[in-house]
C-alpha positions as CSV (number, residue, x, y, z in Angstrom):
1,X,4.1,-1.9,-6.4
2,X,6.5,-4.7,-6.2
3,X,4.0,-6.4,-4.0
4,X,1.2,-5.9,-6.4
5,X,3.6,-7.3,-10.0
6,X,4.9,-9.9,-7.9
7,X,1.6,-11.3,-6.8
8,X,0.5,-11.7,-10.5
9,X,3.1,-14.3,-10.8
10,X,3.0,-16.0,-7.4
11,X,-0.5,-15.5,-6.1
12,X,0.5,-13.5,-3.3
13,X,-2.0,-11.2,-2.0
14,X,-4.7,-12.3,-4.9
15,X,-7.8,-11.5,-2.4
16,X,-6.4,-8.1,-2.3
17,X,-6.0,-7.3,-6.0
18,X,-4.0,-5.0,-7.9
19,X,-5.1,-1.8,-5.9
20,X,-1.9,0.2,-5.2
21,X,-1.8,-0.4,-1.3
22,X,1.8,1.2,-1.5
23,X,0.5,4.3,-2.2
24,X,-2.9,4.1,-0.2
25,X,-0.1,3.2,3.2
26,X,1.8,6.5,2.6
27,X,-1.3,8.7,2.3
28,X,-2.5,6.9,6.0
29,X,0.6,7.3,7.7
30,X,0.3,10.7,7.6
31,X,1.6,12.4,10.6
32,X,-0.8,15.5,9.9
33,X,-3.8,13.7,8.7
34,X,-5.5,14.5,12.4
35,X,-5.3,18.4,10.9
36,X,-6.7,17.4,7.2
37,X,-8.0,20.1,5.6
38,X,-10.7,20.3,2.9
39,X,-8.2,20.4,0.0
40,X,-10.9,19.8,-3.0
41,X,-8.2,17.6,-5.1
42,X,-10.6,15.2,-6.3
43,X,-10.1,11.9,-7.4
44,X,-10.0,11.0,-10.9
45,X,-12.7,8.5,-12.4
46,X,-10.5,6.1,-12.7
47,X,-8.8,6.6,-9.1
48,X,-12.2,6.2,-7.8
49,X,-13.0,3.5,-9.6
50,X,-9.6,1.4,-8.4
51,X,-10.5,2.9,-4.5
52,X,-13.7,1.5,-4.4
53,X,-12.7,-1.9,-5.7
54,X,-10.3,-1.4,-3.0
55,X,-13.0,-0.6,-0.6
56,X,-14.8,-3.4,-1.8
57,X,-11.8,-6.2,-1.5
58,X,-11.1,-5.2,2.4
59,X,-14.6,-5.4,2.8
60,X,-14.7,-9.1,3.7
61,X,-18.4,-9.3,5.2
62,X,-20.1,-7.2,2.6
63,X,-21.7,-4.4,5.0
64,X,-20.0,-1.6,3.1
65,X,-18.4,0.0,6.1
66,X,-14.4,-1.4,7.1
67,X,-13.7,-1.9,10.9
68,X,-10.3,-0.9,12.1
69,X,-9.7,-4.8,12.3
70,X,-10.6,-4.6,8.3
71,X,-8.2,-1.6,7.5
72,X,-5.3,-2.9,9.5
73,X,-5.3,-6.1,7.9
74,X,-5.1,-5.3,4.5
75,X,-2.9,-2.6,4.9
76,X,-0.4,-5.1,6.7
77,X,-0.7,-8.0,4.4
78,X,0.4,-6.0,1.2
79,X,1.9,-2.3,2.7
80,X,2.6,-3.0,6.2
81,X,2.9,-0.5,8.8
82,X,-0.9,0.6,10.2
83,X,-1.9,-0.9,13.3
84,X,-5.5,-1.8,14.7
85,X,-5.1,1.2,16.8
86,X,-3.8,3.6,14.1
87,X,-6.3,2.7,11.9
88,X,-9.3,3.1,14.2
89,X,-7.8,6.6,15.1
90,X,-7.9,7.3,11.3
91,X,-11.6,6.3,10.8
92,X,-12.4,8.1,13.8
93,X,-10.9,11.4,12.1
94,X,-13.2,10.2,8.9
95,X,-16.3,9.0,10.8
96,X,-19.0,11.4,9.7
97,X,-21.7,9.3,11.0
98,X,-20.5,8.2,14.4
99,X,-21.0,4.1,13.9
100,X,-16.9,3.7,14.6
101,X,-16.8,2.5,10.7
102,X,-15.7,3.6,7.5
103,X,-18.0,3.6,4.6
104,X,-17.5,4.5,1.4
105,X,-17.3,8.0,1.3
106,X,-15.8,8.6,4.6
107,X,-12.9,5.9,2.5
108,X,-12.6,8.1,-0.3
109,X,-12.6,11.7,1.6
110,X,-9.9,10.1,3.3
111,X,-8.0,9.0,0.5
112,X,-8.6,11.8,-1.6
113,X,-7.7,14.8,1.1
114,X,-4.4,12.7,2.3
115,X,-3.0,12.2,-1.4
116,X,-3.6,16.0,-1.6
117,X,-1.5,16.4,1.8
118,X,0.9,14.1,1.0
119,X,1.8,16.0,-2.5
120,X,1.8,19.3,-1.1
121,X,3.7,18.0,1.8
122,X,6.2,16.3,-0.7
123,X,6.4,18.1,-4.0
124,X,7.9,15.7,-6.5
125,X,8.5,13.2,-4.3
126,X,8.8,9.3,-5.8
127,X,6.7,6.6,-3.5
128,X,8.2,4.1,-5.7
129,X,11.9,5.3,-4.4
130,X,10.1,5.7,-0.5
131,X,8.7,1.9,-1.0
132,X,12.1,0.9,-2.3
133,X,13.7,1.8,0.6
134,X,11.5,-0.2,2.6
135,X,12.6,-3.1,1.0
136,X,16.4,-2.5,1.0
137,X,17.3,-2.5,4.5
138,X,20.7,-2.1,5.1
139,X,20.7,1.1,2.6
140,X,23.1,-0.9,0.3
141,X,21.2,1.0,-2.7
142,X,20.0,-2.5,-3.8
143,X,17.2,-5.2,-2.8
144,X,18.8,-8.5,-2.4
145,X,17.0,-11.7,-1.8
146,X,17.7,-11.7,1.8
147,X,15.7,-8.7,2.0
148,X,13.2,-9.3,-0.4
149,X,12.6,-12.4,2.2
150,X,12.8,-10.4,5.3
151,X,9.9,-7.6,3.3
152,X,7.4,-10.4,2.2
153,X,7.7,-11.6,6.0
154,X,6.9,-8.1,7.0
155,X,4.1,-7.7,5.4
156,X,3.0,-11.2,6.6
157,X,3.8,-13.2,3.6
158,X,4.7,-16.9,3.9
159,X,6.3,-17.4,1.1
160,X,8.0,-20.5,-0.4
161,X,11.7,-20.5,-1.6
162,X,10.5,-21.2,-5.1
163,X,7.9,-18.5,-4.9
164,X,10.8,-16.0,-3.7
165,X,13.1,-17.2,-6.3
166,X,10.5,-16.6,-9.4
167,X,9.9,-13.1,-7.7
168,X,13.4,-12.1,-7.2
169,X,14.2,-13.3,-11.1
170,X,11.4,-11.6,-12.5
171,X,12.3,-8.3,-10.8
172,X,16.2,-9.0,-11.3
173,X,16.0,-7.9,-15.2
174,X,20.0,-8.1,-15.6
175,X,21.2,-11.7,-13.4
176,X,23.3,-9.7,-10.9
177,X,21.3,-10.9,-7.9
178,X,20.7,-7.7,-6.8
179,X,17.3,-5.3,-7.6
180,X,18.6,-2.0,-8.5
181,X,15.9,0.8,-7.8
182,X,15.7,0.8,-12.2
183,X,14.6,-2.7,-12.0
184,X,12.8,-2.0,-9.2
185,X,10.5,1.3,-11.2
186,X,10.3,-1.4,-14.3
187,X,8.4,-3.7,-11.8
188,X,6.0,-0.9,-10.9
189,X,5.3,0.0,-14.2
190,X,7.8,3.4,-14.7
């Protein structure tokens, strides 16, 4: 979520959108999602609406299906963490119709039955505080420019000093140099 209000200010990740690929990485990480079951959670409207623009955005060649190269590289340049591999094991799992793609139901069974696996999995539990942790890697309890650096490299940003400095000011509400995981939530939106 950082990612996403960050890139409103610097451009960063702009072809990607504002989809929350935060969340969407947690759900595809899933150690279990080999044993998904049929949960029946759906979707809201509106969460269907933002995964299919989603869909659409990682969808560079307009065939409606995602490759494993597709998946992976969205997923790197604004969650990090899913490799090539990992992601063509995933839309095997998915893969209803053999072709080694995901369209856009086999996309949104995904997402919709790992959500429900991840919340029953981890009742109560804040992805804002998970993806915060990402970011603040020596455990300090705080993000400090140093890591917000080393996180936009991660996730294969090259970003400019300026561009850093604007995003670590607009996140830093209070001039301490240091994102507390309260500045952190006001950045996602909480």
């Amino acid at each position: 979520c950082l990612n996403s209000s960050l890139s409103k200010s610097s451009g960063i990740n702009a072809e990607y959108g504002d989809f929350d690929f935060v969340r969407l990485s947690f759900v595809l990480k899933s150690p279990n999602l080999p044993e998904l079951p049929s949960l029946n959670m759906p979707l809201s409207e509106q969460a269907k609406k933002e995964m299919k623009a989603a869909f659409r955005s990682m969808d560079k060649d307009g065939s409606g299906t995602l490759t494993a190269g597709d998946l992976a590289k969205a997923m790197n340049a604004v969650a990090g963490g899913l490799s090539e591999a990992q992601c063509a094991e995933l839309i095997s799992l998915a893969d209803a119709d053999g072709d080694k793609k995901m369209n856009i139901n086999e996309f949104l069974q995904v997402v919709e039955e790992g959500l429900a696996l991840y919340e029953e999995q981890n009742p109560g539990a804040d992805l804002i505080i998970e993806e915060f942790k990402n970011f603040d890697a020596n455990g300090d309890g705080v993000i400090d420019k140093d890591e917000l650096r080393q996180a936009m490299r991660d996730m294969g940003e090259d970003v400019r000093e300026d561009e850093l400095e604007a995003m670590f000011n607009a996140a830093d509400a209070d001039g301490d140099q240091k994102i507390t995981v309260e500045e952190f939530k006001k950045m996602c939106g909480q």
